[in-house]
C-alpha positions as CSV (number, residue, x, y, z in Angstrom):
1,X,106.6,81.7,118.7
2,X,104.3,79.5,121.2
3,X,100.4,80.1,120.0
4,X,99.7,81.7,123.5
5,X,101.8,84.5,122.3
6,X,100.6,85.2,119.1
7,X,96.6,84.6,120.4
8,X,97.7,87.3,122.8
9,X,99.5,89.6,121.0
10,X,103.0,89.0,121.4
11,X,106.0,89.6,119.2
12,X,108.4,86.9,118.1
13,X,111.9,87.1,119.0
14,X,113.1,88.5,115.6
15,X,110.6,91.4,116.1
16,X,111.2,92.2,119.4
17,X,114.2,94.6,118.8
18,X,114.8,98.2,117.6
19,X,113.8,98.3,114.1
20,X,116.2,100.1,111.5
21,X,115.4,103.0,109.5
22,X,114.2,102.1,106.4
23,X,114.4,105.8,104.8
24,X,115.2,108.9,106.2
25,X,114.8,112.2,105.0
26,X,115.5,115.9,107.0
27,X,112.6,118.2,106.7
28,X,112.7,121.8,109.0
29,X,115.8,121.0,110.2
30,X,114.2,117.5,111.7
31,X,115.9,114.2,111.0
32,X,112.7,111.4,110.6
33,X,113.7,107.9,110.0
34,X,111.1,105.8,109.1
35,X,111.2,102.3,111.2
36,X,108.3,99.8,110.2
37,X,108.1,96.5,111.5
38,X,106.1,93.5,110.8
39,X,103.3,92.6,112.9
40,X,100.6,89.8,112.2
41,X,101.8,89.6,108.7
42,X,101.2,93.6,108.0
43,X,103.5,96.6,108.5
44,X,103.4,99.0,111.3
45,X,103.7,102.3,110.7
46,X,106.6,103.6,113.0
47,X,109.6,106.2,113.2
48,X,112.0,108.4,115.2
49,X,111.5,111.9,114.5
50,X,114.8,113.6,115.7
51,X,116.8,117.2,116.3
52,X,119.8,118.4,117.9
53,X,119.0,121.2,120.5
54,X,121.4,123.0,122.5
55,X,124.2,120.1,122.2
56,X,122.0,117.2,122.7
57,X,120.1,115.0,120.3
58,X,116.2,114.8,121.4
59,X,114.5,112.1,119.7
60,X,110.6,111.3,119.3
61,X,109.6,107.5,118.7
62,X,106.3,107.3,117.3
63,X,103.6,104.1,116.6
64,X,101.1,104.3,114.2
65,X,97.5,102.4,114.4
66,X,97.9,101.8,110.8
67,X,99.3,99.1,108.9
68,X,100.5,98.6,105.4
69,X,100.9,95.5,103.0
70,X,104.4,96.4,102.1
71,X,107.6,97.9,103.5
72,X,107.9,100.6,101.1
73,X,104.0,101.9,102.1
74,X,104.5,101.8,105.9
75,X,107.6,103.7,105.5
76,X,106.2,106.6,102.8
77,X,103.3,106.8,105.8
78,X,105.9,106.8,108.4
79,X,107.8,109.9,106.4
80,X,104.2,111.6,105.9
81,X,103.1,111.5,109.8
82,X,106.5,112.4,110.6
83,X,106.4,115.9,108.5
84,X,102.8,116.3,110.0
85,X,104.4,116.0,113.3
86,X,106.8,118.7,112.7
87,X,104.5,121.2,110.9
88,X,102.3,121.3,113.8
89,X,104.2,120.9,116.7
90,X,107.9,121.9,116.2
91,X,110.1,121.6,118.9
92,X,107.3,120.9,121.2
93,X,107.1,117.4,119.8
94,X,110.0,116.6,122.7
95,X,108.4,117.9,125.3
């Protein structure tokens, strides 16, 4: 990646795509898959909390401000805001 694009924030090539769950667990009846990716040498905290209603799969993608030193951390964190999520919104969480 070109110094321009990291000075200004961008994301090299092997970053730019969908991550891939790194854990999952169900919790309610909610699927959360925990999808950290590295940026500037830390872990983002990021996931997909997801249901199936009526017939169709609603999904929830969710970035974190925080950052972690290791995989395994961002993706516990990811897991933990995802139940938080859940708790307090429900179903609402699509809307």
């Amino acid at each position: 990646m070109s110094f321009w694009k990291r000075l200004l924030g961008g994301r090299d090539e092997a970053s730019t795509g969908p991550a891939k769950p790194v854990r999952e667990e169900v919790h309610k009846g909610f699927r959360i898959a925990a999808t950290p990716y590295l940026e500037g040498g830390q872990y983002q905290v990021a996931g997909v909390v997801s249901k199936e209603v009526d017939g169709a799969l609603k999904e929830h993608r969710f970035v974190r401000a925080d950052r972690c030193g290791s995989i395994e951390e961002a993706a516990e964190l990811a897991l933990m805001k995802g139940r938080q999520m859940i708790d307090q919104q429900g179903e609402r969480v699509f809307g």
